[in-house]
N, CA, C and O atoms as a Tripos MOL2 file, in Angstrom:
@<TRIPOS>MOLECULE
protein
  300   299    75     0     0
PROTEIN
NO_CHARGES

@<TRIPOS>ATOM
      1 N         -15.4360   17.6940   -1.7570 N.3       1 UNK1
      2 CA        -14.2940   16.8220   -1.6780 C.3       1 UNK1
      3 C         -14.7270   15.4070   -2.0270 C.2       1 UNK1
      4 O         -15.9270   15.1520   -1.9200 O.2       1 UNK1
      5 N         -14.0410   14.6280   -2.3590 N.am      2 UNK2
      6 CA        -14.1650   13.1940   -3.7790 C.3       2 UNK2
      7 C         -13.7380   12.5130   -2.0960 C.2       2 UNK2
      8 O         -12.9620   12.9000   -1.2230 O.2       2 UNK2
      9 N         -14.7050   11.3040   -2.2090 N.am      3 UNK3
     10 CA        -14.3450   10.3540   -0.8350 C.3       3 UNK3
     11 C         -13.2660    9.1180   -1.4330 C.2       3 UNK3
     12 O         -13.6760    8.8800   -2.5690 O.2       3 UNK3
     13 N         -12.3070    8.4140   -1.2010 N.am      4 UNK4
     14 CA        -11.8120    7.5540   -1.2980 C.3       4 UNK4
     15 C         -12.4990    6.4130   -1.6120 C.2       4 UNK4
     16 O         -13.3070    6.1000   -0.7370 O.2       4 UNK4
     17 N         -12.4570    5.6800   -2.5640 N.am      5 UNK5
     18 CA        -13.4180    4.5390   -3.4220 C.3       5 UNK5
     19 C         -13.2830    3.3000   -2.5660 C.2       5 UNK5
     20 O         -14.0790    2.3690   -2.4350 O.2       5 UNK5
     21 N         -12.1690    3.4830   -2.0430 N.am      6 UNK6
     22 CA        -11.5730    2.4530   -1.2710 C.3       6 UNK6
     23 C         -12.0120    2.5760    0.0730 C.2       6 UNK6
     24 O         -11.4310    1.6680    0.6680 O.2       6 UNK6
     25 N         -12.7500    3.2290    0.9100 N.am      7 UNK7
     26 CA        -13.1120    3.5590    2.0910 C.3       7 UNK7
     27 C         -14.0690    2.8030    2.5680 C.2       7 UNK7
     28 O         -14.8630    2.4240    1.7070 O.2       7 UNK7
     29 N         -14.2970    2.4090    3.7620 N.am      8 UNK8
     30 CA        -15.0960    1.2880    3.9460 C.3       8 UNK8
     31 C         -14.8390   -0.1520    3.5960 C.2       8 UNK8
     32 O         -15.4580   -1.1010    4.0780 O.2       8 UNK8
     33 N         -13.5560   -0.2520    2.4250 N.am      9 UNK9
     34 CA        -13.4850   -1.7320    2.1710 C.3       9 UNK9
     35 C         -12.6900   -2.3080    2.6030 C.2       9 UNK9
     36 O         -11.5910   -1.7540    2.6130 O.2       9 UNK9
     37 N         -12.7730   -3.5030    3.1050 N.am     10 UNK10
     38 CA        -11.5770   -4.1670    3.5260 C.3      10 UNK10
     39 C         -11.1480   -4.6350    5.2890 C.2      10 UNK10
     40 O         -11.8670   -3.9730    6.0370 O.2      10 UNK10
     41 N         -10.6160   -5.1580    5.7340 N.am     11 UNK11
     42 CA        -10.7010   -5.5990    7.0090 C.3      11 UNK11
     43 C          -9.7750   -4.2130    8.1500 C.2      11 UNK11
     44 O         -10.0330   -3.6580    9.2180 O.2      11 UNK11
     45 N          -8.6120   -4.1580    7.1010 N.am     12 UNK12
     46 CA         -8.0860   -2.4460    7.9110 C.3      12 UNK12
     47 C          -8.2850   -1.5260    7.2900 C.2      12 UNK12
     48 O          -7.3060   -0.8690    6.9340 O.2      12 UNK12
     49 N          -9.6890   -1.0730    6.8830 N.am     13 UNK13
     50 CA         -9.8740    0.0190    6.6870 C.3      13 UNK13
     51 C         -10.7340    1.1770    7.5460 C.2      13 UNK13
     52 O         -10.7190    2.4060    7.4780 O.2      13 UNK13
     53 N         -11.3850    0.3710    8.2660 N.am     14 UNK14
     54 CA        -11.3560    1.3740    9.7050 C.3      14 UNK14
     55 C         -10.0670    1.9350   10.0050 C.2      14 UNK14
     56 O          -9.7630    3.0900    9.7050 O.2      14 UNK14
     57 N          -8.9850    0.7870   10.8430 N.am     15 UNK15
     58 CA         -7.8830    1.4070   11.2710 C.3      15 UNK15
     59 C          -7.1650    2.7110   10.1560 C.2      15 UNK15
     60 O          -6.9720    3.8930   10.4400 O.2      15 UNK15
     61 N          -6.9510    2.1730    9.1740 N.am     16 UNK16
     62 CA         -6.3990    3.1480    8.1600 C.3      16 UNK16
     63 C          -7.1640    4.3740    8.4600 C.2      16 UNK16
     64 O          -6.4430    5.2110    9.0030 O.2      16 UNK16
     65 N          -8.4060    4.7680    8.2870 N.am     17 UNK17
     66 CA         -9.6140    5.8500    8.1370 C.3      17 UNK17
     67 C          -9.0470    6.9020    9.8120 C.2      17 UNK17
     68 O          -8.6870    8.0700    9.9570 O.2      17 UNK17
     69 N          -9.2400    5.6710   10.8440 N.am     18 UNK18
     70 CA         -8.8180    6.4030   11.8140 C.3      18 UNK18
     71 C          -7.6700    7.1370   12.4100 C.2      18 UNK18
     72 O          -7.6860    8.0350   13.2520 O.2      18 UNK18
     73 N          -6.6810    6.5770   11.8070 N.am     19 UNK19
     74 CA         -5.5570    6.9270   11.9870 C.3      19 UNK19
     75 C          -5.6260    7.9340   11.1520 C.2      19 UNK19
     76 O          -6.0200    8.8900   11.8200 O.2      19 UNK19
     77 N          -5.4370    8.3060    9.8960 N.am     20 UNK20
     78 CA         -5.5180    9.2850    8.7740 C.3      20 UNK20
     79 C          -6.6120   10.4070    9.6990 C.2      20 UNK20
     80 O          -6.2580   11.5370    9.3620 O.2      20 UNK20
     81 N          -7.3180   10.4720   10.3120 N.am     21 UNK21
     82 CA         -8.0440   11.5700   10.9920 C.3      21 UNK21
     83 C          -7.5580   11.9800   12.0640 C.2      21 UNK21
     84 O          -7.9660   12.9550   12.6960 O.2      21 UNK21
     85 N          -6.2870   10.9900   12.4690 N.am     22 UNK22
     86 CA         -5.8480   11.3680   14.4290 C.3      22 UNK22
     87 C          -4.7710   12.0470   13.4410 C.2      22 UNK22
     88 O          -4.9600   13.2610   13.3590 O.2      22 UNK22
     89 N          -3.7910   11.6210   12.7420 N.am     23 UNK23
     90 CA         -2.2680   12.6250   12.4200 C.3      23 UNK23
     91 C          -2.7290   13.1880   11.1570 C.2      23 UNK23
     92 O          -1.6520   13.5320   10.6690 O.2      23 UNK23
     93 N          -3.7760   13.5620   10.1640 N.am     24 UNK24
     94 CA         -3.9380   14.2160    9.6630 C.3      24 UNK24
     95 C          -3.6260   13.9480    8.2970 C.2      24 UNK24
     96 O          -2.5980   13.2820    8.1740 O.2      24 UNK24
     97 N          -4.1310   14.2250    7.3540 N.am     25 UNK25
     98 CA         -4.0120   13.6280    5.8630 C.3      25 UNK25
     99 C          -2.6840   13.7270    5.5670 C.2      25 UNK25
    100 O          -2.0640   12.7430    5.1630 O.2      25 UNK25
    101 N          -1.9820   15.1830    5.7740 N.am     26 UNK26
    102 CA         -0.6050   14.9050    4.7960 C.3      26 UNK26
    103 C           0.2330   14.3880    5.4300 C.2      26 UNK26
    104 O           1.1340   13.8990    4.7490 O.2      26 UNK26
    105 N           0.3500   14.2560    6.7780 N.am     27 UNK27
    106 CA          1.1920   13.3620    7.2370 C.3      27 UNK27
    107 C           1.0740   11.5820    7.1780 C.2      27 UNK27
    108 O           1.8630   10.6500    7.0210 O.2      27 UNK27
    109 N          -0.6550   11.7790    7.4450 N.am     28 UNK28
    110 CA         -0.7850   10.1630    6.7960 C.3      28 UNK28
    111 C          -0.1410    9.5900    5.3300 C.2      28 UNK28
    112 O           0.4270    8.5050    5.2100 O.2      28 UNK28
    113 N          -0.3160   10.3610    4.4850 N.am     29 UNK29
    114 CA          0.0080   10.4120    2.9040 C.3      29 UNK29
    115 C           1.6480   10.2060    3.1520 C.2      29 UNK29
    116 O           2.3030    9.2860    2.6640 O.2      29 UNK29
    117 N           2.0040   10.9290    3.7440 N.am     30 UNK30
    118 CA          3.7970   10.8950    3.7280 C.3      30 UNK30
    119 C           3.9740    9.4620    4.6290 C.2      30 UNK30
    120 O           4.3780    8.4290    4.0940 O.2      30 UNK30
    121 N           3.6540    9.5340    5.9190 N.am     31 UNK31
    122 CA          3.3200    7.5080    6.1150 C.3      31 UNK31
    123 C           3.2900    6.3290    5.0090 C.2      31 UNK31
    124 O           4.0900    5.4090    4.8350 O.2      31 UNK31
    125 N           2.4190    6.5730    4.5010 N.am     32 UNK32
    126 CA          1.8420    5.9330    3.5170 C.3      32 UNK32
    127 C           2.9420    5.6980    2.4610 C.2      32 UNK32
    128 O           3.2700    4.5210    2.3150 O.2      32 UNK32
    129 N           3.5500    6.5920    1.7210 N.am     33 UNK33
    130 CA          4.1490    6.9200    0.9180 C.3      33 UNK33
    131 C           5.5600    6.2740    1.4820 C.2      33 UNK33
    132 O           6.0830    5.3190    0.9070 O.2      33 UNK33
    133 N           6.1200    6.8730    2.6410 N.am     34 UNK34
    134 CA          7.0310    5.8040    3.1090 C.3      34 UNK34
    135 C           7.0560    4.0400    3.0500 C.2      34 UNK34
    136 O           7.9130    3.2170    2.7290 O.2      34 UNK34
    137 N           5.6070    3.9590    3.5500 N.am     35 UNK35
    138 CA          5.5590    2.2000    3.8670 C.3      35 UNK35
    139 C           5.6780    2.1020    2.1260 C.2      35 UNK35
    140 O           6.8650    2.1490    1.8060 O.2      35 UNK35
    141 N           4.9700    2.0070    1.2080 N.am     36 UNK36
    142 CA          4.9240    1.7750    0.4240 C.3      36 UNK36
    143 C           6.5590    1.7030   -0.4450 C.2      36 UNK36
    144 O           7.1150    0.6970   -0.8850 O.2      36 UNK36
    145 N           7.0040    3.0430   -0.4810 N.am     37 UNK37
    146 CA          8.4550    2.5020   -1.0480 C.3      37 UNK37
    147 C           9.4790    1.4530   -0.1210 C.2      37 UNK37
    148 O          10.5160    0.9980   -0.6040 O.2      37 UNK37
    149 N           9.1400    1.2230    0.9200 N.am     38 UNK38
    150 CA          9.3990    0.3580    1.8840 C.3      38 UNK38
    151 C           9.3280   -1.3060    1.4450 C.2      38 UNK38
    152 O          10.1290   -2.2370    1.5260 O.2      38 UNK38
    153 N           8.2520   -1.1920    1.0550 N.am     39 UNK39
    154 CA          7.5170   -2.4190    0.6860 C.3      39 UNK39
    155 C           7.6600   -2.7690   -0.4910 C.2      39 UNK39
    156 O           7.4510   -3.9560   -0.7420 O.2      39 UNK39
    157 N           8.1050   -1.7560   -1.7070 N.am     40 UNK40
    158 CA          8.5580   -1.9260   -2.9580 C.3      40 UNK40
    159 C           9.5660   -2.3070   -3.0040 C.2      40 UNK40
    160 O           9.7510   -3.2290   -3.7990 O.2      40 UNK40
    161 N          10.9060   -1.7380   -2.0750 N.am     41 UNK41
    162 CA         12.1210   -2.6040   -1.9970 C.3      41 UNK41
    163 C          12.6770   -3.9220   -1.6080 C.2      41 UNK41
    164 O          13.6390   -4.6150   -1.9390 O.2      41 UNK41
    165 N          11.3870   -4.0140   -0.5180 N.am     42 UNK42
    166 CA         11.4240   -5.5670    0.1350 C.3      42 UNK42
    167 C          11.5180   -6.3380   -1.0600 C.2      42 UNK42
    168 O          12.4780   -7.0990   -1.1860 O.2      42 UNK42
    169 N          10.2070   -6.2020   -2.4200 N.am     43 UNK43
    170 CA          9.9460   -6.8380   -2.8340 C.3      43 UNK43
    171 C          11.0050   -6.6880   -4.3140 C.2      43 UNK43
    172 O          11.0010   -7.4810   -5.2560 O.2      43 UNK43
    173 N          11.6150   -5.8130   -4.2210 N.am     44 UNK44
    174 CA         12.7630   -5.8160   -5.2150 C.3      44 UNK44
    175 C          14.0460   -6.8800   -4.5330 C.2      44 UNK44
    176 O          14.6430   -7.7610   -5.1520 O.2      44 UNK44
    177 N          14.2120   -6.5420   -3.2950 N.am     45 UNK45
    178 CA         15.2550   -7.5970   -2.9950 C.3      45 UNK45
    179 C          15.2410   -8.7190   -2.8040 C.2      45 UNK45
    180 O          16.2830   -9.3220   -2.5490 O.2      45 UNK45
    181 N          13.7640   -9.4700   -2.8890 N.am     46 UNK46
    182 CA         13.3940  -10.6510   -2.6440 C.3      46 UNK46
    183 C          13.6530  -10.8960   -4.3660 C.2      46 UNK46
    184 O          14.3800  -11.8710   -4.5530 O.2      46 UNK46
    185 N          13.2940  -10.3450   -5.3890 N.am     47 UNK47
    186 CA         13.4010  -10.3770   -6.6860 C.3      47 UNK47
    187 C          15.0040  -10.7720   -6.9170 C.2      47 UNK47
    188 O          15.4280  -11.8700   -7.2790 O.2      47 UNK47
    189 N          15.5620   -9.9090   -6.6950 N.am     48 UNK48
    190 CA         17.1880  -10.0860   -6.7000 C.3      48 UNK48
    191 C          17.5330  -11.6210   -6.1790 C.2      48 UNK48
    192 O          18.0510  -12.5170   -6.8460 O.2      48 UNK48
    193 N          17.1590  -11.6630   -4.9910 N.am     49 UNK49
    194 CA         17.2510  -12.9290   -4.4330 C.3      49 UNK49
    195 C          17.0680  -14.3250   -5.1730 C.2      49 UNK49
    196 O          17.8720  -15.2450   -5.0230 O.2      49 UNK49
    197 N          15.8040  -14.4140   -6.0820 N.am     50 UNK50
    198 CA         15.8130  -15.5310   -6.7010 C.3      50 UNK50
    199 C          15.7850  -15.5000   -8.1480 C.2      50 UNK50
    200 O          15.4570  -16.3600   -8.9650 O.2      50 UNK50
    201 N          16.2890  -14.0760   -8.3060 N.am     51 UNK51
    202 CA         16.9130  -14.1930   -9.9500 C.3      51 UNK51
    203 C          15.3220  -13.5880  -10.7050 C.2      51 UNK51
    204 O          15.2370  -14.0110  -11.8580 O.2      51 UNK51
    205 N          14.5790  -13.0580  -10.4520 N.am     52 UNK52
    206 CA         13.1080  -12.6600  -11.0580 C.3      52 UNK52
    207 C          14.1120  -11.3110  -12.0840 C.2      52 UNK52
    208 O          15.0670  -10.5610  -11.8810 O.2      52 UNK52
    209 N          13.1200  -11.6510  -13.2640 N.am     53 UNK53
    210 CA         13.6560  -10.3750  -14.0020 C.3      53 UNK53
    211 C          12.6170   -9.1720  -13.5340 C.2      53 UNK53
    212 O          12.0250   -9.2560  -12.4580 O.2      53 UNK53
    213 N          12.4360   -7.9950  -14.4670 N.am     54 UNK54
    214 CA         12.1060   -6.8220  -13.8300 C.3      54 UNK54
    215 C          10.5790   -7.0010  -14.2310 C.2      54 UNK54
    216 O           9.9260   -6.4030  -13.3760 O.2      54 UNK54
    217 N           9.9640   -7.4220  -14.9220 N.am     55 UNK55
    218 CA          8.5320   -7.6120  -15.4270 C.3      55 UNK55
    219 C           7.9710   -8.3010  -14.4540 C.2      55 UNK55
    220 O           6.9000   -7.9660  -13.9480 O.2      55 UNK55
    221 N           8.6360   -9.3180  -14.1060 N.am     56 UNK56
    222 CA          8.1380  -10.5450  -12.6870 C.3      56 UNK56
    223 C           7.8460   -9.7730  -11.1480 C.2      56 UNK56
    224 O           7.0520   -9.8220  -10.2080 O.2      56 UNK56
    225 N           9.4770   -8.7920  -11.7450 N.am     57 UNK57
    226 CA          8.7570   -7.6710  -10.1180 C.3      57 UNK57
    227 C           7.9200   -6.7620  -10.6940 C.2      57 UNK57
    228 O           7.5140   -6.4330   -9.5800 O.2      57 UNK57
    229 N           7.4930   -6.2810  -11.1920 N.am     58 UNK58
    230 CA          6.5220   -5.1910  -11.2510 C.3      58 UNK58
    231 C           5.2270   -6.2540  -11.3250 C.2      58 UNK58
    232 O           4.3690   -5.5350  -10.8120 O.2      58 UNK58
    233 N           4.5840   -7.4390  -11.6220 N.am     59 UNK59
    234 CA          3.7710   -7.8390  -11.3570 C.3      59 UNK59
    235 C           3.0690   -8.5050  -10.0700 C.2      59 UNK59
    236 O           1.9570   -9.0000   -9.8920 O.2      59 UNK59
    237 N           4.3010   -8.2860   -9.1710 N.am     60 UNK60
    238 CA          4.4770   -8.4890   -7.7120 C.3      60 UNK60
    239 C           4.4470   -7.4290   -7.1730 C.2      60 UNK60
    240 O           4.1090   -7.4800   -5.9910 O.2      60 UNK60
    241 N           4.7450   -6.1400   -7.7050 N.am     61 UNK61
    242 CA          4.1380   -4.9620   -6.9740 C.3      61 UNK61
    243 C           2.6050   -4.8090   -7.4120 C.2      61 UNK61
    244 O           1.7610   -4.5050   -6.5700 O.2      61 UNK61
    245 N           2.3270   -4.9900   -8.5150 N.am     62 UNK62
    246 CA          0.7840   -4.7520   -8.8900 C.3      62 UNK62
    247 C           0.2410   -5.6910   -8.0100 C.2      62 UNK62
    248 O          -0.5130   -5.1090   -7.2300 O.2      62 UNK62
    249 N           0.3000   -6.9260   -7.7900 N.am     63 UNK63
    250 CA         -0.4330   -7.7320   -6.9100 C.3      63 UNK63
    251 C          -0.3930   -7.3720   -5.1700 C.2      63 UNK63
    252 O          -1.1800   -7.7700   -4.3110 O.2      63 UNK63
    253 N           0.6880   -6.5740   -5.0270 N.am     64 UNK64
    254 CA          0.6660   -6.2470   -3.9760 C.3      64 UNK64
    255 C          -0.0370   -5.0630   -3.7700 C.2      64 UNK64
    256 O          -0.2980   -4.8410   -2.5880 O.2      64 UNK64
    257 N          -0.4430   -4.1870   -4.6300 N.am     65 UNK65
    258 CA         -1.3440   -2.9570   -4.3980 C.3      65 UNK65
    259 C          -2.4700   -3.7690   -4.6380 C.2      65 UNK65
    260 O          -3.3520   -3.6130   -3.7940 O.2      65 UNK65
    261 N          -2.7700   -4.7690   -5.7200 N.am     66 UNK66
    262 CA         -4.2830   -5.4340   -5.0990 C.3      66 UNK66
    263 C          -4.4700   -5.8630   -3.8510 C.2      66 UNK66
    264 O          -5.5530   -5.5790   -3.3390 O.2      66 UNK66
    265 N          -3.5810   -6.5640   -3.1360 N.am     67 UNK67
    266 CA         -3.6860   -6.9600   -2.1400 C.3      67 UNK67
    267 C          -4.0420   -6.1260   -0.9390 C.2      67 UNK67
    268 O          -4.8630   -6.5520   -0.1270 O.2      67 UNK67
    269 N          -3.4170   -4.8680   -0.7800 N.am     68 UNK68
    270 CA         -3.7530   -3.7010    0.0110 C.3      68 UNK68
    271 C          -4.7680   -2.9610   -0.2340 C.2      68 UNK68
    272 O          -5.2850   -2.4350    0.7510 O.2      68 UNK68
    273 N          -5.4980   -2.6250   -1.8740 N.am     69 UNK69
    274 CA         -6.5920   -2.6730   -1.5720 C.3      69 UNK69
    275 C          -7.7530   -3.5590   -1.1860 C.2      69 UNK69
    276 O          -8.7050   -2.9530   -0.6930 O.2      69 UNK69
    277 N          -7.8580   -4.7170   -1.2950 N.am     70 UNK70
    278 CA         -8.7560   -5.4130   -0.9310 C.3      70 UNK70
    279 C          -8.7360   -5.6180    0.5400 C.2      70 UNK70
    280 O          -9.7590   -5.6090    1.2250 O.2      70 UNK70
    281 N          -7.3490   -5.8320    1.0740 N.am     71 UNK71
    282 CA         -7.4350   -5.1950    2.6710 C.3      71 UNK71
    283 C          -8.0870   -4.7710    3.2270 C.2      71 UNK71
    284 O          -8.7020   -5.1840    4.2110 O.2      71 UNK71
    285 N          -8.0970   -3.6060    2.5800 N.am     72 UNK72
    286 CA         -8.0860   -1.9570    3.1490 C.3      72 UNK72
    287 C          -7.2540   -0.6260    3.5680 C.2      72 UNK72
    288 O          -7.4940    0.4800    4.0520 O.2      72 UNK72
    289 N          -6.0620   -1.4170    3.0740 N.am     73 UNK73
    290 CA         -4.8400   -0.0780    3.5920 C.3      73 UNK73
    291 C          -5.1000    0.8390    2.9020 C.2      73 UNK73
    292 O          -5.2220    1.9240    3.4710 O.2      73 UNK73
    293 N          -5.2730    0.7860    1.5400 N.am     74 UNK74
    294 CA         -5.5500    2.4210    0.7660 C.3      74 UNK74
    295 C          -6.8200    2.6470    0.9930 C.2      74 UNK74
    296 O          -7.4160    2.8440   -0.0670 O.2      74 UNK74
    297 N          -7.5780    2.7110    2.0410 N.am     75 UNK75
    298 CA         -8.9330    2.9990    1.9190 C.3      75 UNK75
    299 C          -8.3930    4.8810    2.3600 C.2      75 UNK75
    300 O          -9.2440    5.7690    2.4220 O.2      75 UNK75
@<TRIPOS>BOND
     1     1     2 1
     2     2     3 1
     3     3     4 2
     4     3     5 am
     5     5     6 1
     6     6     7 1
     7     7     8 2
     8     7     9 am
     9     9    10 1
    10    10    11 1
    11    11    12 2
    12    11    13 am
    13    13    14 1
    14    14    15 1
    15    15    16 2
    16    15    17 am
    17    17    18 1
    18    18    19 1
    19    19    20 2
    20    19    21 am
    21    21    22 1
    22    22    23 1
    23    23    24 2
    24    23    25 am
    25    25    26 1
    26    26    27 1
    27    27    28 2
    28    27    29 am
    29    29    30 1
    30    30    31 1
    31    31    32 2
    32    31    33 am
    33    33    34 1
    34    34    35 1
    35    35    36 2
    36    35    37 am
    37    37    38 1
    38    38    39 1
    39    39    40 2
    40    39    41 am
    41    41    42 1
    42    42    43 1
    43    43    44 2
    44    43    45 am
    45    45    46 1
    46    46    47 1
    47    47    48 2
    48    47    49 am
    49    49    50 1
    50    50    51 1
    51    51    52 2
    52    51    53 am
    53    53    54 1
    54    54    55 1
    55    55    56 2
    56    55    57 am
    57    57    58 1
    58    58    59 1
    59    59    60 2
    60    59    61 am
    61    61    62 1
    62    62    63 1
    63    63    64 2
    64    63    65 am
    65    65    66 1
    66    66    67 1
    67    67    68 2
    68    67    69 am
    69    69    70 1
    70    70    71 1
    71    71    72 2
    72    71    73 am
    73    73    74 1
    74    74    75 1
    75    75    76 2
    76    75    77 am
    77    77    78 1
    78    78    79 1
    79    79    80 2
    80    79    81 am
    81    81    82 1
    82    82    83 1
    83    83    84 2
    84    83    85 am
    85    85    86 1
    86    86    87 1
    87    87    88 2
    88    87    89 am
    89    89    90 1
    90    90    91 1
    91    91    92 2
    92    91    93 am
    93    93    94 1
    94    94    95 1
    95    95    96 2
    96    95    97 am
    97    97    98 1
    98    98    99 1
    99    99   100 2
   100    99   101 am
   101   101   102 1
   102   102   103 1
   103   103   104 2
   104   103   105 am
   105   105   106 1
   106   106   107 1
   107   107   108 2
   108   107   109 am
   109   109   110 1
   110   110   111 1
   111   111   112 2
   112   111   113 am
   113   113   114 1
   114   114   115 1
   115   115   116 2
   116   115   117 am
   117   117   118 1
   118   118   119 1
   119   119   120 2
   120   119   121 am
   121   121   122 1
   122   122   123 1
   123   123   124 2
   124   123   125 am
   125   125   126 1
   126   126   127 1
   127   127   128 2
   128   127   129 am
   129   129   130 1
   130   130   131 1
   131   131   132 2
   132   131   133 am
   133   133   134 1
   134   134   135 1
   135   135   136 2
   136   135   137 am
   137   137   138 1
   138   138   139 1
   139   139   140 2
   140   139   141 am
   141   141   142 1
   142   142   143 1
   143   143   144 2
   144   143   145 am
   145   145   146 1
   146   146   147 1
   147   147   148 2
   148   147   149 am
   149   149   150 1
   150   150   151 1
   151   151   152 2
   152   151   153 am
   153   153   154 1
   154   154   155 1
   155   155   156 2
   156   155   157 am
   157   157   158 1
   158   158   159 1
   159   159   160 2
   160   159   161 am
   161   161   162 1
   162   162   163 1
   163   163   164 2
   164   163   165 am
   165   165   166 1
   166   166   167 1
   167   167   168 2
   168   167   169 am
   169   169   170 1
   170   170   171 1
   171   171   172 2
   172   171   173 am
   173   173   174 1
   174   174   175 1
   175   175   176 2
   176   175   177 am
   177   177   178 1
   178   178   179 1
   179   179   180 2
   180   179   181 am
   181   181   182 1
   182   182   183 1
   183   183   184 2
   184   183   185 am
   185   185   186 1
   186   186   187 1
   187   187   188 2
   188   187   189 am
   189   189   190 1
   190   190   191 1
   191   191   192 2
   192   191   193 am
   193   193   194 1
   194   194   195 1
   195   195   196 2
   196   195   197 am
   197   197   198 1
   198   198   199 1
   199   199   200 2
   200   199   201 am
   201   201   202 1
   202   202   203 1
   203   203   204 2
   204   203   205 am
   205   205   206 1
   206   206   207 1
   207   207   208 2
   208   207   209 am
   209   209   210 1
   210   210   211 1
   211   211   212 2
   212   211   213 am
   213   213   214 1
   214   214   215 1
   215   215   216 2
   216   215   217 am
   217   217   218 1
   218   218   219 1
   219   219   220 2
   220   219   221 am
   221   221   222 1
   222   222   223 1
   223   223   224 2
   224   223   225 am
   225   225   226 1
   226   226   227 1
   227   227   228 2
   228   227   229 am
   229   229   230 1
   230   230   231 1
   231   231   232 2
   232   231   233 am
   233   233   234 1
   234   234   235 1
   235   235   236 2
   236   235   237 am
   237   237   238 1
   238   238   239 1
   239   239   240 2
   240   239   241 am
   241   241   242 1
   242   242   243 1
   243   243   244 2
   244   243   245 am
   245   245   246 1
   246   246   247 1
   247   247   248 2
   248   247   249 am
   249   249   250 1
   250   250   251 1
   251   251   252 2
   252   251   253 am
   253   253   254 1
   254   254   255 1
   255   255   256 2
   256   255   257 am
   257   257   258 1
   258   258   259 1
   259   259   260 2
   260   259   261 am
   261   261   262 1
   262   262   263 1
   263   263   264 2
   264   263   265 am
   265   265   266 1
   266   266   267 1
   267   267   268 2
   268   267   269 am
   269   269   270 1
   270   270   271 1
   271   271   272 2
   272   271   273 am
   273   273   274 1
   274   274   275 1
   275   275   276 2
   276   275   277 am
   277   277   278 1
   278   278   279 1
   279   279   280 2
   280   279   281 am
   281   281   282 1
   282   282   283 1
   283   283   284 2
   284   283   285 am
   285   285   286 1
   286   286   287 1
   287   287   288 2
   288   287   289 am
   289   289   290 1
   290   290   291 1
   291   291   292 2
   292   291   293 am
   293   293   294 1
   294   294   295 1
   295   295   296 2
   296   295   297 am
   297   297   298 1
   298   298   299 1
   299   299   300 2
@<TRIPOS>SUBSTRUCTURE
     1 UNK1         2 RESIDUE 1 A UNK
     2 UNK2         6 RESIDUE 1 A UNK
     3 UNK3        10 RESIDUE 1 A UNK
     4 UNK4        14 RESIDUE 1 A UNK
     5 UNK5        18 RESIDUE 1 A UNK
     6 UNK6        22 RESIDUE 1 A UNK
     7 UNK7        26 RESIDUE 1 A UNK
     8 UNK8        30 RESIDUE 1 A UNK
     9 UNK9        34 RESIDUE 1 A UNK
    10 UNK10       38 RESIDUE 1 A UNK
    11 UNK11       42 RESIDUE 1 A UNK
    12 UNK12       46 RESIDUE 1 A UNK
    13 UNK13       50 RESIDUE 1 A UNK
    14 UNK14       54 RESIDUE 1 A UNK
    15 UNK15       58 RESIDUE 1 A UNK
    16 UNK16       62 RESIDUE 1 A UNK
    17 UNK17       66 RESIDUE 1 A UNK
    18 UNK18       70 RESIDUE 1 A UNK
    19 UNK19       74 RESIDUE 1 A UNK
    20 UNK20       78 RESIDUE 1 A UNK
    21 UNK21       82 RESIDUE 1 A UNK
    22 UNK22       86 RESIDUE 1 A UNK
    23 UNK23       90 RESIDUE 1 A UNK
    24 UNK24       94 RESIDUE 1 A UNK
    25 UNK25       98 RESIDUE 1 A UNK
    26 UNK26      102 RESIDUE 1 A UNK
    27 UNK27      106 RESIDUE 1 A UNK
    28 UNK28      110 RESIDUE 1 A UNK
    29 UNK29      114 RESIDUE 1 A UNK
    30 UNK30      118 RESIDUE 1 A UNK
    31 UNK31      122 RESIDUE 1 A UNK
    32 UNK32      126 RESIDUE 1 A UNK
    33 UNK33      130 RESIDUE 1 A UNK
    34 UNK34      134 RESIDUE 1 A UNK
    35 UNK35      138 RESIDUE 1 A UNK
    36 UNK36      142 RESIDUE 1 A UNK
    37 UNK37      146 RESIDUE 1 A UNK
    38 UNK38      150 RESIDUE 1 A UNK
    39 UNK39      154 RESIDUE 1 A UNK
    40 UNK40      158 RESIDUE 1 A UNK
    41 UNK41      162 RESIDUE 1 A UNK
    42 UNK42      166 RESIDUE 1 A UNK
    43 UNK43      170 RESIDUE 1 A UNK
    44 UNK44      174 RESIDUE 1 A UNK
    45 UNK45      178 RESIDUE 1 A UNK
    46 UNK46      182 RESIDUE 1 A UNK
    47 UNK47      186 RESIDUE 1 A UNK
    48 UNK48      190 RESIDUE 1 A UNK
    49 UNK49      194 RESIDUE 1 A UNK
    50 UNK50      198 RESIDUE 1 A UNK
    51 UNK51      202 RESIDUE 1 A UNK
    52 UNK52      206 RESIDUE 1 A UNK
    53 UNK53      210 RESIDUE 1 A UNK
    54 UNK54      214 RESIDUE 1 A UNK
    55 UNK55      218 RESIDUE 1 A UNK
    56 UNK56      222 RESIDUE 1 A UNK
    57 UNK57      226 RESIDUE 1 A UNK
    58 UNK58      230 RESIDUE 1 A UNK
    59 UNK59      234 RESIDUE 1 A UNK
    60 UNK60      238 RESIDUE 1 A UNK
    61 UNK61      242 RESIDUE 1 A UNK
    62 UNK62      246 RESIDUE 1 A UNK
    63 UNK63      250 RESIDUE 1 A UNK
    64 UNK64      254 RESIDUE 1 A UNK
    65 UNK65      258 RESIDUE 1 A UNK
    66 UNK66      262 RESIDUE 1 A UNK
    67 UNK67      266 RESIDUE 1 A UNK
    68 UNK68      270 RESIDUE 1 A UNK
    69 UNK69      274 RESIDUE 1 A UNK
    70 UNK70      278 RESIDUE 1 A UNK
    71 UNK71      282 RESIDUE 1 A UNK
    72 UNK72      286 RESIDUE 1 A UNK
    73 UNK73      290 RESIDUE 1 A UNK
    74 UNK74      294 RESIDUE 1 A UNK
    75 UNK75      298 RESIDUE 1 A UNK
């Protein structure tokens, strides 16, 4: 099994690691998968909000998956 590249990095990536071992990968993944489209809409309606066209948000979602990895949430 391929370890997560992202594991170990980042300030919550303990928490992430541990949690993903107490409820179990596919339910973590479906977590995960929730927050994330969660967090994609925030950032679509904040877009709406000040008039950003659609290129402006998708570079605000890419920065926001940098941001979570360097965290550590996708570890």
């Amino acid at each position: 099994m391929m370890k997560n590249v992202n594991e170990g990095k980042g300030i919550f990536a303990p928490a992430v690691v541990v949690t993903r071992n107490i409820i179990g990968k596919k339910s973590f993944n479906q977590l995960r998968g929730k927050a994330i489209a969660l967090h994609s809409q925030v950032i679509t309606e904040f877009c709406k909000s000040i008039g950003a066209d659609s290129k402006q948000r998708q570079g605000l979602i890419r920065l926001a998956k940098k941001n979570g990895e360097w965290l550590g949430f996708l570890a």
